[in-house]
N, C-alpha and C positions, 0 to 999 in steps of 0.2 A: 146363400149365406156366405158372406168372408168372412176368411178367420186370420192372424192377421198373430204375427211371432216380433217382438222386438228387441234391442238391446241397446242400451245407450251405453255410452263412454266413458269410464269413471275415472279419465284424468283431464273431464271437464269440470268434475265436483271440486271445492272448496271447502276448507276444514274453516275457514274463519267466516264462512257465512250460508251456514246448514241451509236457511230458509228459501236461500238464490238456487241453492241443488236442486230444491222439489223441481221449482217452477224451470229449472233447466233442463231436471230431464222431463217433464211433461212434456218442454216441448220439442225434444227429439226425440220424444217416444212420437209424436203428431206428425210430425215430419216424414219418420219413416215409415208410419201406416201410409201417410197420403202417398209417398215415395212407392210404395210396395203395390196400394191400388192402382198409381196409375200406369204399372207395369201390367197389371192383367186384368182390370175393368173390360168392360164392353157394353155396347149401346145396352143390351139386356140384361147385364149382370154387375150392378154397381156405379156406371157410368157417371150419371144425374149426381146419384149420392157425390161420390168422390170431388167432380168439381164445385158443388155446392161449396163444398167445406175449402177447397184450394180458392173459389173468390173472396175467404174471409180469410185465409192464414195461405201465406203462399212465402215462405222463404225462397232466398238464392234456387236450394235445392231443387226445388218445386216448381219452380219456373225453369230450372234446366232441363226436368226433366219433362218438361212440355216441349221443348225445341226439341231433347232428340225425340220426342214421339210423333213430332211432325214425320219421319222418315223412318220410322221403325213401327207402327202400329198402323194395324188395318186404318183404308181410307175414311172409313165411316167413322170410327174414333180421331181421324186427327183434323176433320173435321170442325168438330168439339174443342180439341187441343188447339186451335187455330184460333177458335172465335174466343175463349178462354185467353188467351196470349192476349188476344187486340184489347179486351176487356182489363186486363190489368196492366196494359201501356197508357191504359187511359182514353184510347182511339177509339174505343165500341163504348155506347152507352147502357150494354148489358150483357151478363155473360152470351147471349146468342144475338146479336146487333141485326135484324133482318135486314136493315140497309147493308149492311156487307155482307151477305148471303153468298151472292156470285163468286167473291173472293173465297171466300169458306168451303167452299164445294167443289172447287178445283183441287184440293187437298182429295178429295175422296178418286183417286186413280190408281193405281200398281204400275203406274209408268215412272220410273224415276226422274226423270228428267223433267217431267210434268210436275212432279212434288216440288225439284229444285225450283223451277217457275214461281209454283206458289208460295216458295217460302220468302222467297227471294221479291215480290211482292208485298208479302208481307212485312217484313223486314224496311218498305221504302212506305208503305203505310206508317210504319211508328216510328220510322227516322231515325233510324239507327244500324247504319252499314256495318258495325261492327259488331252488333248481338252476334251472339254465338251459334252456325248452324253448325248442330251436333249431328253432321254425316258423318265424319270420320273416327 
C-alpha cells in the first residue's frame, strides 16, 4: 500500500476566482503524488499503477521526472520510464510499444555509460537533441 503526504502552494490561489483554486490545487496535489510514486514505485509495488495514471495526466513535471529516472532508478524501472517517454512523444503506439522493445531494454543495465547510450538513443528516436537528460 502507498501512502502518499501532500501540500500545494498557496500563492498559486486566487481571491477573485475561488472556483480555479479547487481545480488548481487538485491538480498539484496529482502531480505531486504521481511525482512522489515515481520516486519509489517498483516493478512489484506500484509500478503498473503509477504509469497508468502518468499516460493520462503527465505535466512538465512528470515528464521530468521520467528523464531523470532514466539514470537514477533501477534498470527494471527505467525500463518502463523509457517506453513511457516514447509513448508520450507520440513515437510508441502504447505505453509498452513491443516493436521498441530492444531499445527499452538496454535501459535495464547499472553501466552508466550504457544508460547514457540508451538515452541518448532515445532522445534521436523522438527528435529532439535538446530534451533534457537529467544526469546532472
Amino acid at each position: 500500500m502507498l501512502r502518499f503526504h501532500t501540500q500545494t502552494a498557496g500563492s498559486t490561489l486566487t481571491a477573485q476566482q475561488p472556483e480555479v483554486n479547487v481545480v488548481r490545487t487538485t491538480v498539484q496535489a496529482l502531480a505531486a503524488v504521481l511525482l512522489q510514486a515515481l520516486e519509489g514505485a517498483t516493478i512489484f509495488d506500484g509500478l503498473v499503477d503509477t504509469l497508468s495514471q502518468v499516460a493520462n495526466f503527465h505535466p512538465p513535471a512528470i515528464v521530468d521526472a521520467l528523464w531523470r529516472g532514466l539514470t537514477t532508478r533501477p534498470g527494471d524501472v527505467a525500463v518502463h520510464y523509457a517506453a513511457m517517454l516514447a509513448f508520450l512523444y507520440g513515437k510508441a503506439d502504447s505505453t509498452f510499444d513491443w516493436s521498441l522493445r530492444p531499445l527499452f531494454l538496454k535501459f535495464n543495465t547499472a553501466s552508466e555509460s550504457g544508460r547514457q547510450a540508451a538515452i541518448a538513443e532515445l532522445r534521436m528516436l523522438i527528435g529532439d537533441a535538446s530534451v533534457q537528460s537529467t544526469s546532472t
